[in-house]
C-alpha positions as CSV (number, residue, x, y, z in Angstrom):
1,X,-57.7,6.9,-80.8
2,X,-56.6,7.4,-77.1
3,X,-56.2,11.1,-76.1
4,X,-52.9,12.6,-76.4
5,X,-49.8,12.2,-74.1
6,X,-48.9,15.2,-72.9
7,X,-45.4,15.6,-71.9
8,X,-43.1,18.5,-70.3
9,X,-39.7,18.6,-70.5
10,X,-37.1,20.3,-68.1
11,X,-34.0,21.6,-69.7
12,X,-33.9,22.0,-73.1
13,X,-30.4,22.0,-74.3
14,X,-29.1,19.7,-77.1
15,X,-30.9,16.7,-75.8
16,X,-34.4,19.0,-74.8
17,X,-34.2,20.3,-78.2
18,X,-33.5,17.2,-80.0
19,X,-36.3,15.6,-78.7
20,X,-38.7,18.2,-79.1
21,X,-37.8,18.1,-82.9
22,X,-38.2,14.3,-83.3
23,X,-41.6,14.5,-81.7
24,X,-42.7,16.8,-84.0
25,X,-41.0,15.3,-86.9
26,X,-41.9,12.1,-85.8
27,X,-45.8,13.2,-84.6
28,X,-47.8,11.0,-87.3
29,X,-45.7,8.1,-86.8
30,X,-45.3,7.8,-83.4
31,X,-49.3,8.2,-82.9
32,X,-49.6,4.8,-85.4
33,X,-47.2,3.2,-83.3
34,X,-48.5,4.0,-79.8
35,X,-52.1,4.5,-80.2
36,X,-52.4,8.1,-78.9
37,X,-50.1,11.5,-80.1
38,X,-47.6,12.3,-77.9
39,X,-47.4,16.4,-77.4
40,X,-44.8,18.4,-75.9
41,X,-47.2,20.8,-73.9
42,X,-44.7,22.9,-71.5
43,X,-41.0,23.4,-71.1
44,X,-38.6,24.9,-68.8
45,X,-35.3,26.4,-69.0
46,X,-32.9,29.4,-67.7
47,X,-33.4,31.5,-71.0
48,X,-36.7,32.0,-73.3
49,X,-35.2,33.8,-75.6
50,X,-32.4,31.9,-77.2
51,X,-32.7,30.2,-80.3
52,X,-32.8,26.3,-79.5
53,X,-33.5,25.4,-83.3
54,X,-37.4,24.2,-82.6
55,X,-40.7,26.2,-82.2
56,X,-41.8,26.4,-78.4
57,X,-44.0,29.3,-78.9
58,X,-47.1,27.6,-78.4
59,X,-45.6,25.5,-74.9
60,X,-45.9,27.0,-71.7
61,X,-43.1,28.1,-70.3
62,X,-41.4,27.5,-66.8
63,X,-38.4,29.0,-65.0
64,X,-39.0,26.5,-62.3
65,X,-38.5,22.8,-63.1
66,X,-40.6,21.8,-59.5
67,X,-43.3,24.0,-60.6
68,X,-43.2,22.3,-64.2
69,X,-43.0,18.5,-62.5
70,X,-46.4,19.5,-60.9
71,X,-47.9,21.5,-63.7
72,X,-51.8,19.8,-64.0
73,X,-51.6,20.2,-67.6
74,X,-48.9,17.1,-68.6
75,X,-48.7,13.7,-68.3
76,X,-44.8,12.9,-68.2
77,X,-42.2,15.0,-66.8
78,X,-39.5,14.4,-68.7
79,X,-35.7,15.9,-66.5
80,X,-33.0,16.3,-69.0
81,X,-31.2,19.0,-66.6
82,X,-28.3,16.7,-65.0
83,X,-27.1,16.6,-61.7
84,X,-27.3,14.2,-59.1
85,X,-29.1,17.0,-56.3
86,X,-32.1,20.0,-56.5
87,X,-33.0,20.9,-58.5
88,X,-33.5,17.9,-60.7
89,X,-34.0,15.9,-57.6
90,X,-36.3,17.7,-56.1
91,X,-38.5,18.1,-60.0
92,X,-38.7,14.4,-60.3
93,X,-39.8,13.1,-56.6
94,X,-42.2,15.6,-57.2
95,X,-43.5,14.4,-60.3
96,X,-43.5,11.1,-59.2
97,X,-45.8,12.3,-56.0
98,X,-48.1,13.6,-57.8
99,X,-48.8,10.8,-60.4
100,X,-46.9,11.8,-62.8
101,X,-44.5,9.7,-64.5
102,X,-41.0,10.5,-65.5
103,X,-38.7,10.1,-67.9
104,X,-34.7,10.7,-67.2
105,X,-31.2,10.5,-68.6
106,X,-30.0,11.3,-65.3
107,X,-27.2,8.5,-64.4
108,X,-25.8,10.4,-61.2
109,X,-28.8,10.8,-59.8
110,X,-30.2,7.4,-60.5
111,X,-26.8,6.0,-59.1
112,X,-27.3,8.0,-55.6
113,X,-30.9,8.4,-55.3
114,X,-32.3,5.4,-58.1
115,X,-34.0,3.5,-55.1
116,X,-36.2,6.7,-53.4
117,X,-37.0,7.6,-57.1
118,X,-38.4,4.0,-57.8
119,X,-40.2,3.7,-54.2
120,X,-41.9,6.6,-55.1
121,X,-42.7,5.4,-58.9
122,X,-44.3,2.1,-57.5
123,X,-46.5,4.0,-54.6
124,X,-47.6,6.1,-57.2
125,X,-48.3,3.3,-60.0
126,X,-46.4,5.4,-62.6
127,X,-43.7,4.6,-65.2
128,X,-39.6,5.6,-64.0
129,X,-37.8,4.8,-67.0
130,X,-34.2,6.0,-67.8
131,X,-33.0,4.2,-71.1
132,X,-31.0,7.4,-72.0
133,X,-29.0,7.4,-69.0
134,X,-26.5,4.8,-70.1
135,X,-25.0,4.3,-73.7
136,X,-27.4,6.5,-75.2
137,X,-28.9,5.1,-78.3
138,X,-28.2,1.6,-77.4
139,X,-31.0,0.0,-75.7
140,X,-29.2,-2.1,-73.0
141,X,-31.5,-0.9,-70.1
142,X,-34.5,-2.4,-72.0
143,X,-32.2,-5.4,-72.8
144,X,-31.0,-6.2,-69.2
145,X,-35.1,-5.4,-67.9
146,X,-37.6,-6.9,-70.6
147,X,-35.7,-8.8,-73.5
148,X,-33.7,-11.0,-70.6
149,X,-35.6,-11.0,-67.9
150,X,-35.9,-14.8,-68.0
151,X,-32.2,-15.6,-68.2
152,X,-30.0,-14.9,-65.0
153,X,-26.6,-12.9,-65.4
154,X,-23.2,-13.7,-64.9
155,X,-21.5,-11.4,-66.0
156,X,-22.1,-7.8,-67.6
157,X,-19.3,-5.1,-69.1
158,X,-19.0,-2.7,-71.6
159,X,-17.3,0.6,-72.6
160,X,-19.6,2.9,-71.2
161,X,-17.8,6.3,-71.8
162,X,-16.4,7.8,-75.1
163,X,-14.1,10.2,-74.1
164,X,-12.0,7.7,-72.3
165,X,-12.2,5.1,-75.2
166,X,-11.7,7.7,-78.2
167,X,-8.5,9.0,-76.3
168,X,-7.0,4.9,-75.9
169,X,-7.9,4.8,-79.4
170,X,-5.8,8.0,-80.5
171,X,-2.9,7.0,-78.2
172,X,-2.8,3.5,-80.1
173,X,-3.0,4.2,-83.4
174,X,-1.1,7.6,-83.6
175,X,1.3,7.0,-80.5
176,X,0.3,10.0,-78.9
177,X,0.9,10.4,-74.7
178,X,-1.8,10.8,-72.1
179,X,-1.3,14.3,-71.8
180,X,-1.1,15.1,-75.8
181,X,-4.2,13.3,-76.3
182,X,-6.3,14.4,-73.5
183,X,-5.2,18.7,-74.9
184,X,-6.3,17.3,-78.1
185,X,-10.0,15.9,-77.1
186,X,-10.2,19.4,-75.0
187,X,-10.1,21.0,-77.9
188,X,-12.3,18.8,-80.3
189,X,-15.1,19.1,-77.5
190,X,-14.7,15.4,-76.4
191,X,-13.2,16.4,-72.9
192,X,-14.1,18.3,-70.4
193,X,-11.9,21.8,-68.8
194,X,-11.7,19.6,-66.3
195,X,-11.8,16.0,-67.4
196,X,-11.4,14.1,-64.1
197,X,-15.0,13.2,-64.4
198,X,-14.4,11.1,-67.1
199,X,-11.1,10.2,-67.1
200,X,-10.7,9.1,-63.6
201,X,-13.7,6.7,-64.5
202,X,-16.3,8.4,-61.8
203,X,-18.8,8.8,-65.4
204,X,-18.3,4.5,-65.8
205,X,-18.8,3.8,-62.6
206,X,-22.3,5.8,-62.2
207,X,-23.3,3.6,-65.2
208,X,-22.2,0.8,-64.0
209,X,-24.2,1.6,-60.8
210,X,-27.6,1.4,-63.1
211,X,-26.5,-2.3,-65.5
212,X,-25.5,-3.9,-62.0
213,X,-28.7,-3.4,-60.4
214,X,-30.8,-3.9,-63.4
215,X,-28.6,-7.2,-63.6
216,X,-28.3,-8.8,-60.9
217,X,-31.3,-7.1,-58.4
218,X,-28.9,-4.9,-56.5
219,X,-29.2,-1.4,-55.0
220,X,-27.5,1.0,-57.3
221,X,-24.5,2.1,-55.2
222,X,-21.6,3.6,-56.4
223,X,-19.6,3.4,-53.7
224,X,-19.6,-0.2,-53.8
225,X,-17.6,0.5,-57.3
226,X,-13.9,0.0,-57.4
227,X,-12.8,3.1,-59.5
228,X,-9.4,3.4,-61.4
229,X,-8.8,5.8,-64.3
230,X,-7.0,5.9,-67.5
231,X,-4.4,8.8,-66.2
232,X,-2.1,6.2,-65.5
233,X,-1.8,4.4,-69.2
234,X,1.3,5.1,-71.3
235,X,2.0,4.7,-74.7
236,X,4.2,2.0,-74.5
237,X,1.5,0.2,-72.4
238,X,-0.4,0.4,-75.9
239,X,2.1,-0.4,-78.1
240,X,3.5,-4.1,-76.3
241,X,-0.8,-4.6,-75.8
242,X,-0.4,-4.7,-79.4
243,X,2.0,-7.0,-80.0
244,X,1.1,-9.1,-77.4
245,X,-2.6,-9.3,-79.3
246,X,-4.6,-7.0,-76.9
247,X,-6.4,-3.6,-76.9
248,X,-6.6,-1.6,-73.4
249,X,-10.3,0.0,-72.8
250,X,-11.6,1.3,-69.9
251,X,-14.2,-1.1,-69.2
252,X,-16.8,-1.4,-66.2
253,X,-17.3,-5.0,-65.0
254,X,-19.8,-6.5,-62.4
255,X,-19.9,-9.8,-62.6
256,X,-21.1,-12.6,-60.2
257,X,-18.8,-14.3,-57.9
258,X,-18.8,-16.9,-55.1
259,X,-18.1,-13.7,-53.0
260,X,-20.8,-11.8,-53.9
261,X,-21.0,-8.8,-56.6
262,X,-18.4,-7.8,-57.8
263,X,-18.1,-4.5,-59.5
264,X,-14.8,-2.6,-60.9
265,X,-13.4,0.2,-63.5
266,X,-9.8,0.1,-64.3
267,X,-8.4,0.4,-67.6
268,X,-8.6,-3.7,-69.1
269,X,-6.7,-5.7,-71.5
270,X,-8.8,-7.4,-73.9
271,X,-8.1,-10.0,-77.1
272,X,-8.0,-8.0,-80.3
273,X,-10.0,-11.1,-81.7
274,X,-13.0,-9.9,-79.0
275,X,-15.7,-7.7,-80.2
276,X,-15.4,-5.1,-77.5
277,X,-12.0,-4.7,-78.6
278,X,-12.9,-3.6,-82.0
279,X,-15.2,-0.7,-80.4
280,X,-13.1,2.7,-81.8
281,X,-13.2,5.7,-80.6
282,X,-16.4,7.7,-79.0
283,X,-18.3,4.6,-79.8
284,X,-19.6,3.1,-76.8
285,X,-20.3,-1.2,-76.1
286,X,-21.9,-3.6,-73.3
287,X,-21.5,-7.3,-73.5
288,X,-23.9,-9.2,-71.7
289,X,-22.9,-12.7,-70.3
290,X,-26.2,-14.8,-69.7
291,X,-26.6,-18.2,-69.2
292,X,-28.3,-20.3,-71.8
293,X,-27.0,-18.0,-74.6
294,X,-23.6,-16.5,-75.9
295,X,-22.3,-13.0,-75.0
296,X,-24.5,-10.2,-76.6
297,X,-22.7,-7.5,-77.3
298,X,-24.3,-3.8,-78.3
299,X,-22.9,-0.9,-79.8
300,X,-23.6,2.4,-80.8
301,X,-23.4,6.3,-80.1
302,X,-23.1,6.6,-76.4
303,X,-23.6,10.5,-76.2
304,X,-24.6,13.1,-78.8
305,X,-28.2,15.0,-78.6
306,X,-29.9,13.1,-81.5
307,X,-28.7,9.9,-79.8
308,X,-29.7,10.6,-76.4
309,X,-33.0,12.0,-77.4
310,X,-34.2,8.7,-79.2
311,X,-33.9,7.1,-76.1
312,X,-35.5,9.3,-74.1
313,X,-38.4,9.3,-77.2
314,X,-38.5,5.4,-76.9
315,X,-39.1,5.5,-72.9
316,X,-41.8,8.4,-74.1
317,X,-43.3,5.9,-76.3
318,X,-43.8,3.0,-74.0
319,X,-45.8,5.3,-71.6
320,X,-47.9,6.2,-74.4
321,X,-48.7,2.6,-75.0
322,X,-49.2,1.8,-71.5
323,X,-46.3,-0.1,-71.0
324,X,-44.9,-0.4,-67.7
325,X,-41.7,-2.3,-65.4
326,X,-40.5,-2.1,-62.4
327,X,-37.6,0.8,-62.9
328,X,-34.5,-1.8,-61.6
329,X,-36.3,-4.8,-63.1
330,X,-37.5,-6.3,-59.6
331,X,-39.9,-4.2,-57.0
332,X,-37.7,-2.4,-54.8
333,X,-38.4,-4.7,-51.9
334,X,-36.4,-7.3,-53.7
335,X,-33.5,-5.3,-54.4
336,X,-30.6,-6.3,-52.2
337,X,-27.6,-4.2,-50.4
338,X,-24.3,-4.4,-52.0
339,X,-21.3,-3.9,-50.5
340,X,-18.1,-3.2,-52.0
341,X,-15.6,-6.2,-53.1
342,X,-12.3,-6.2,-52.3
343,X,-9.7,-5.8,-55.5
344,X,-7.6,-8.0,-53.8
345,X,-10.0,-11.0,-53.9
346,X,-10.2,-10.5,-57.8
347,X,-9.2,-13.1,-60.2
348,X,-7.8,-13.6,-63.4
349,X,-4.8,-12.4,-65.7
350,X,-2.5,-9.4,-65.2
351,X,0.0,-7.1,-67.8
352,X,2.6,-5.8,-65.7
353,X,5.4,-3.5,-66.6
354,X,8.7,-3.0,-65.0
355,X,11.8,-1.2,-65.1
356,X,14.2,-3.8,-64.0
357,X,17.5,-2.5,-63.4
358,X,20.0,-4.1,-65.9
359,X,22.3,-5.8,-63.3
360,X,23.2,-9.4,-62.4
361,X,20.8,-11.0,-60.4
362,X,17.6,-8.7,-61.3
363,X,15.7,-11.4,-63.2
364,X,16.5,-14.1,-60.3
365,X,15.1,-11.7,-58.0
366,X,11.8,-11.3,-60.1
367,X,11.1,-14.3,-60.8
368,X,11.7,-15.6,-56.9
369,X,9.4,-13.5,-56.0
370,X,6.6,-14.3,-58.4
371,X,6.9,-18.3,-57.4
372,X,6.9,-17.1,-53.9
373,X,3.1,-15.9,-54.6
374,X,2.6,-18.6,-56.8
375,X,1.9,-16.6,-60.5
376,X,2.8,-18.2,-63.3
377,X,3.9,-16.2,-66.5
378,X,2.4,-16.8,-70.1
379,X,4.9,-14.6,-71.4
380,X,7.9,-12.0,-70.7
381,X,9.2,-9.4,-72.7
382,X,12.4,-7.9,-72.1
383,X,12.1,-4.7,-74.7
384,X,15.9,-3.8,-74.9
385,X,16.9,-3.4,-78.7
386,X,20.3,-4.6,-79.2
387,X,22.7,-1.7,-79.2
388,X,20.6,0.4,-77.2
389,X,21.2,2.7,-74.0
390,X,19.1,1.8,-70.6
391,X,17.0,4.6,-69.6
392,X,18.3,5.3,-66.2
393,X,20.3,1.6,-66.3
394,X,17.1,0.0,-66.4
395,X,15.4,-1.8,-68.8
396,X,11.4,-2.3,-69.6
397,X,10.5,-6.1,-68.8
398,X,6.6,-7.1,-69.6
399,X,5.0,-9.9,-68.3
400,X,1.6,-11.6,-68.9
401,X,0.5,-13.8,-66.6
402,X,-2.0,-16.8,-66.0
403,X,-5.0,-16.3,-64.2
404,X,-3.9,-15.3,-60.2
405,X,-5.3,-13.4,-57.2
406,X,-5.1,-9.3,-57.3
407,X,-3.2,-9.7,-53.7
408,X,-0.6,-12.2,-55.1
409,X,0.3,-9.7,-57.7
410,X,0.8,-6.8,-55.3
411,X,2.7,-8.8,-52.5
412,X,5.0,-9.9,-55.7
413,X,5.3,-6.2,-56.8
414,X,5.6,-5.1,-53.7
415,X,8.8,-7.3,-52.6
416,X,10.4,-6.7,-56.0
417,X,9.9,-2.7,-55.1
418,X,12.0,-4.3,-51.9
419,X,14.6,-5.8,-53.4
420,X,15.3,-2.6,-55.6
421,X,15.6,-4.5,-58.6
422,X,13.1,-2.2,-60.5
423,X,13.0,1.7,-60.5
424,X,10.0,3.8,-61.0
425,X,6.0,2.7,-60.9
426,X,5.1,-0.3,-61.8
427,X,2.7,-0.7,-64.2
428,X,-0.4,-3.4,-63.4
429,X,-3.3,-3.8,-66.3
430,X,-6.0,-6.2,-65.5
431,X,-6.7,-8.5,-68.5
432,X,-10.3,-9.3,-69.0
433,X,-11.6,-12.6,-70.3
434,X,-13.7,-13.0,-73.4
């Protein structure tokens, strides 16, 4: 048998310790399977003497994850630290300079930096693998890279963070608002102090980053990302999704078009008959549209140490066999520059909610402008229960409509706003196709 792979990990939290504890758990089996043992030789981390739940008295210790990346004694330099700059940054192109191959579940700085990182990888003729970095435990990264790599793309899309999608879930099955739900995942850990991270979809979009170039041989670039939150989604918006047969998720698409790339997260309507639609709570989901198959959806734990750390153990594993890819799928001379689509060019159908003042003429009004922009409605909704008072002399009115251009619907919306036949913000969900 091949001499051991000898690994070092930087940051040993409740993914560095996870992992440590599967390797050893894991040592027999893992050496059958990949030819060679796989050893966790040095670590490094702020404290050595906190209790992390594993035995790393016989590792050698670092305080300095640079000094670790170039530490003669290991093989892989596995960064579990986070961050998109230094000093993970900094650790990995240094590992990757000096032959060393790494191992990463770092999606912000694969999203800002993934291109330098897999330059470097290739000059060096070492592995960059990040499987961890999006959804975890599910192994869409290999999917999109190895399993597919003879079928081209058209469309890719999932539910790519947890905290977003088990807060949609509470507010639709227990009614609760925005606000009520997001002080509730605070305090069950699922939410950040500050959440805007998640919630404001900047944690989707750095995914998305990663699956688009993987996809379709782009540059990972997530400022080519159109980025809308969930802040904006009511309960009502939830309850009339479910009656009207959908499910709202925040979803990141890129998908091709005749335009280019397109990539987007916004909060999405999607059939309750779809399987991403049955995707509850922190669970998280990618669908995969390729042509000469159907849809592959995969699901599983999207965050959570155990999770994380069997993907970071399986991109481990492959190095220890000798297995190799190009990090985005394609040698970064073929990757291509993307540039940012415009919203307004986007196709398809649209939810919108208003709150049409309940006077003569305000329907007239709506529906001239909507044939001005040329939408056609599938359905409308006037949710006024006999008997009751309007809030404000207004009353909701939902529409769905057929599929249309993202600038007809805001040139509608916006000369309804200037008839002042609706009061308050309108309310404009995106339906996805399934």
């Amino acid at each position: 048998m091949a001499s051991p792979l000898k690994v070092g990990v930087a940051g040993v939290g409740t993914v560095g310790a996870a992992l440590i504890g599967q390797i050893a758990t894991h040592r027999e089996a893992l050496a059958a399977r990949c030819g060679r043992a796989i050893e966790v030789v040095a670590v490094c981390a702020r404290s050595k003497g906190k209790d992390r739940g594993v035995d790393l008295k016989k590792m050698k210790w670092f305080t300095d994850p640079v000094e670790l990346a170039g530490y003669d004694g290991i093989d892989v330099f596995v960064e579990l630290m986070g961050g998109a700059g230094d000093p993970a940054k900094s650790a990995v192109e240094f590992a990757l300079a000096s032959g060393k191959s790494v191992v990463t579940a770092n999606k912000a700085m694969l999203a800002k930096h993934g291109v330098k990182m897999a330059q470097l990888a290739e000059k060096a003729g070492v592995s960059l693998n990040f499987e961890a970095a999006v959804g975890a435990a599910i192994p869409v990264i290999k999917t999109l890279r190895e399993a597919l790599a003879g079928n081209a793309i058209n469309r890719i899309y999932g539910i790519l963070n947890g905290t977003c999608n088990y807060m949609l879930t509470r507010m639709e099955q227990e009614g609760l608002s925005y606000d009520a739900c997001l002080k509730e995942a605070q305090r069950l850990g699922y939410a950040e102090a500050d959440p805007t991270f998640d919630v404001e979809g900047h944690d989707t979009a750095q995914k998305l980053a990663i699956l688009a170039s993987l996809a379709f041989g782009t540059k990972p670039d997530q400022r080519a990302i159109y980025v809308e939150g969930i802040s904006s989604i009511a309960a009502a918006d939830l309850t009339a999704a479910d009656e009207l047969g959908y499910r709202v998720k925040l979803l990141g698409v890129a998908m091709r078009t005749p335009q280019g790339i397109e990539q987007r997260v916004h909060p999405t309507m999607v059939r309750k008959d779809s399987s991403i639609a049955q995707v509850m709570g922190v669970t998280n989901a990618v669908t995969i549209d390729a042509e000469g198959i159907n849809p592959i959806t995969l699901v599983g734990p999207g965050a959570g140490g155990a999770a994380t750390a069997s993907a970071v153990l399986s991109d481990i594993a492959d190095i220890a066999k000798g297995a190799r890819s190009a990090p985005f799928g394609r040698p970064t001379a073929k990757l291509k520059d993307v540039k940012k689509a415009p919203m307004q060019r986007h196709e398809g159908g649209y939810y919108i909610r208003l709150q049409a003042r309940d006077k003569p003429g305000t329907a007239a009004a709506i529906a001239t402008r909507l044939a001005e922009q040329e939408i056609s409605l599938e359905s409308i909704v006037q949710r006024h229960a006999k008997g009751e008072m309007t809030k404000n002399g207004s009353v909701p009115v939902i529409m769905i409509t057929y599929a249309t251009s993202e600038d007809a619907v805001r040139k509608a919306i916006a000369a309804v706003s200037r008839d002042k036949v609706i009061s308050g913000r309108p309310q404009v969900i995106r339906i996805e196709k399934n």
